[in-house]
C-alpha positions in Angstrom: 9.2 -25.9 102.7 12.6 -24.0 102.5 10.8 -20.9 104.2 9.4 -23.0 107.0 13.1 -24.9 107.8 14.3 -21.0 107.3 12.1 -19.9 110.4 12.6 -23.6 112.3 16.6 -22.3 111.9 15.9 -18.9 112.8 13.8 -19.8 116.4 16.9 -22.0 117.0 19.2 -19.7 116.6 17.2 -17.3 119.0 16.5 -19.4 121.7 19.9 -20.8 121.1 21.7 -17.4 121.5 24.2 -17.4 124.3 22.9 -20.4 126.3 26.1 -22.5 125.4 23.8 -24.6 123.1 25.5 -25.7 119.8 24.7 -24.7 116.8 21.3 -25.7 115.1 21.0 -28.2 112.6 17.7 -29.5 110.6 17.7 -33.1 109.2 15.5 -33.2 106.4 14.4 -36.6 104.8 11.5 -37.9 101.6 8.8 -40.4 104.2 7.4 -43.2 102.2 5.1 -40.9 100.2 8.3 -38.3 98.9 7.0 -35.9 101.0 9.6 -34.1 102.9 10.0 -34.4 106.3 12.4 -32.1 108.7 13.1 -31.6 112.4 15.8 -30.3 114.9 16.1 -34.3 115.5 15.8 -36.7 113.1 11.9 -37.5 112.4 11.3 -40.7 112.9 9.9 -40.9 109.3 13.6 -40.8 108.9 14.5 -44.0 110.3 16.5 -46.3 107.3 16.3 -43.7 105.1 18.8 -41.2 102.9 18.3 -37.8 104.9 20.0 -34.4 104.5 21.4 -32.8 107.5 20.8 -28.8 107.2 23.2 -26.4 108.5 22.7 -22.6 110.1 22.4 -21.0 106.8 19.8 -23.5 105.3 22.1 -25.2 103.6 23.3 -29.0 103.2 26.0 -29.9 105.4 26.0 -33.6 105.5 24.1 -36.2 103.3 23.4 -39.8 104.6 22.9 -42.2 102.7 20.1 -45.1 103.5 21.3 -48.7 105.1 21.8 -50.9 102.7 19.0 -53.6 102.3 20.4 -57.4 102.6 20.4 -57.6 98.8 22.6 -54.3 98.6 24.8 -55.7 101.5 25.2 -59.0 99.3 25.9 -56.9 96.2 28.4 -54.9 97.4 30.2 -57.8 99.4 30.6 -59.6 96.4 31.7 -56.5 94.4 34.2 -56.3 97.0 35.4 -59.6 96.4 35.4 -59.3 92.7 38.1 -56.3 92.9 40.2 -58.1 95.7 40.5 -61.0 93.0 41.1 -59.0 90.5 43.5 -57.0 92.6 45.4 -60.3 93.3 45.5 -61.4 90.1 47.2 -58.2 88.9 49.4 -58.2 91.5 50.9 -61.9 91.0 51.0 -60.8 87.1 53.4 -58.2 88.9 55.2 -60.2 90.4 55.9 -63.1 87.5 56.4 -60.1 85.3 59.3 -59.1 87.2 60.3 -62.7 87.8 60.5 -62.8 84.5 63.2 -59.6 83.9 65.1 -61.0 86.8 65.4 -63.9 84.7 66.4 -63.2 81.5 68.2 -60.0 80.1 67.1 -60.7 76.8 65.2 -62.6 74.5 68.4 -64.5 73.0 68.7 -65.2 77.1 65.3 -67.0 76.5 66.4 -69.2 73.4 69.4 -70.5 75.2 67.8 -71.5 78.2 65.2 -73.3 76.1 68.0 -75.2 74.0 69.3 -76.0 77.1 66.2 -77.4 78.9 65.6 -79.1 76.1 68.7 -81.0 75.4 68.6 -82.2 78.9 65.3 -83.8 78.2 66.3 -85.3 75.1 69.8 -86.5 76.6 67.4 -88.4 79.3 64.9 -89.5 76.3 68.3 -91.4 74.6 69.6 -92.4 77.5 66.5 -94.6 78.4 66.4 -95.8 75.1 69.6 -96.9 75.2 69.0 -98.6 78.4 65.9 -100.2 76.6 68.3 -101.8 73.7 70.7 -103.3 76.7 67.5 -104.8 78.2 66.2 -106.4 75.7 69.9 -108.0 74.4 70.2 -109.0 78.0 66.3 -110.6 77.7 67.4 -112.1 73.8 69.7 -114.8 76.2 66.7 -115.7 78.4 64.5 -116.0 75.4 66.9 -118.4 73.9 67.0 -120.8 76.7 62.7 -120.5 76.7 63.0 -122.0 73.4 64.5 -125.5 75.4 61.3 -125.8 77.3 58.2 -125.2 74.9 55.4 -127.1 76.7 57.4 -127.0 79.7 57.5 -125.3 83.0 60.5 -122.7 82.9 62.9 -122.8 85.4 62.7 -120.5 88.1 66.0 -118.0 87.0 65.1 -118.2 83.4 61.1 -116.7 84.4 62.5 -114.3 86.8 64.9 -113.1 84.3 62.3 -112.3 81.7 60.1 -110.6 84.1 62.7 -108.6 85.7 63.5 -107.3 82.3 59.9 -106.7 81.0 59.6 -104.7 84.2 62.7 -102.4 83.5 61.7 -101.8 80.2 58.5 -100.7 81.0 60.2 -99.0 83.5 62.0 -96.9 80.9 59.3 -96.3 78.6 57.9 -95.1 81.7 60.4 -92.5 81.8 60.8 -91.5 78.2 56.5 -90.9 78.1 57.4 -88.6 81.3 60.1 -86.7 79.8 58.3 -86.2 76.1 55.7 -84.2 78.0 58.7 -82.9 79.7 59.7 -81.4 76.7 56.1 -80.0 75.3 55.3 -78.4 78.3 58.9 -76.7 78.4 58.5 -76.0 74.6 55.1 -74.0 75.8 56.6 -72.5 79.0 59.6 -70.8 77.0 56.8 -69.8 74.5 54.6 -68.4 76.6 58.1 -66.5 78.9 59.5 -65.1 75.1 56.2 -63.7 74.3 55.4 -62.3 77.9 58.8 -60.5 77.8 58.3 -58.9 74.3 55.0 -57.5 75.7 56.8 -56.4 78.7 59.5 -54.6 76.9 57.1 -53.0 74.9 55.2 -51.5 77.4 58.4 -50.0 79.1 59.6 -49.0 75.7 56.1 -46.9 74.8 56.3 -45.1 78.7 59.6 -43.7 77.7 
């Protein structure tokens, strides 16, 4: 086979010899039975296949690879999307990482900002339940005149007044539930911000 593409090249480069044709090429393919198949154009045994394009000198100057059956298309889209993903999800790490150094210099920087956070939330927590123990003084007087009307409607100011204060102190406990898991999810999020910058300050550390 490489003697008869030797003397294909060699007819083409003598019929080819100051005519102004270009330079001769062979493209050289396996058919469907792995035998090998050349020609000065591609064979049409070729067609959707891998094939080797053949320069002057007999050797390969291009390879071409076969179209990709649906199933490879699919494949490969979805390998494509796989690294874009993870390509995004590296590059937002990048970004909160340095998020993170533009936050805090340090890791006592961390601790301070948690006590901080966290007093806030627990200034809120007392100040609710404060306002709970003023409710429910306030409610002691409406509960005192119920007393005058067991079996009795109640009047209209004294109902309204215990229902206005049940609602405010639900209200409140409302609010202290909220800020509680306030306080855990800051507890995590300063956790999860000290240990990141350790790791990151590691890393640096180890590429110096």
């Amino acid at each position: 086979m490489r003697a008869a593409i030797r003397l294909v090249l060699q007819l083409l480069l003598v019929t080819g010899v100051g005519s102004g044709i270009a330079a001769p090429r062979i493209f050289c393919c396996h058919d469907e039975s792995g035998k090998q198949v050349c020609g000065d154009i591609l064979p049409s045994a070729c067609y959707g296949r891998a094939y080797r394009e053949l320069g002057q000198s007999g050797r390969t100057s291009r390879v071409v690879e076969a179209p990709l059956s649906a199933d490879e298309r699919a494949a490969k889209a979805a390998a494509e999307r796989r690294r874009q993903e993870q390509e995004r999800v590296l590059s937002e790490q990048r970004r909160k990482d340095q998020a993170l150094l533009n936050t805090y210099g340090s890791e006592k920087d961390i601790e301070v900002m948690r006590s901080r956070a966290q007093s806030d939330l627990a200034a809120s927590v007392q100040a609710s339940e404060e306002r709970i123990a003023e409710i429910r003084k306030h409610r002691k007087k409406y509960e005192n005149e119920a007393e005058f009307y067991k079996n009795r409607p109640l009047p209209a100011e004294v109902a309204k007044g215990l229902r206005d204060a049940d609602y405010e102190i639900r209200a409140q406990e409302s609010v202290i539930e909220s800020k509680r898991k306030d306080m855990e999810a800051t507890r995590l999020k300063y956790d999860e911000d000290l240990r990141r910058f350790i790791d990151i300050s590691k890393r640096a550390s180890e590429r110096r």
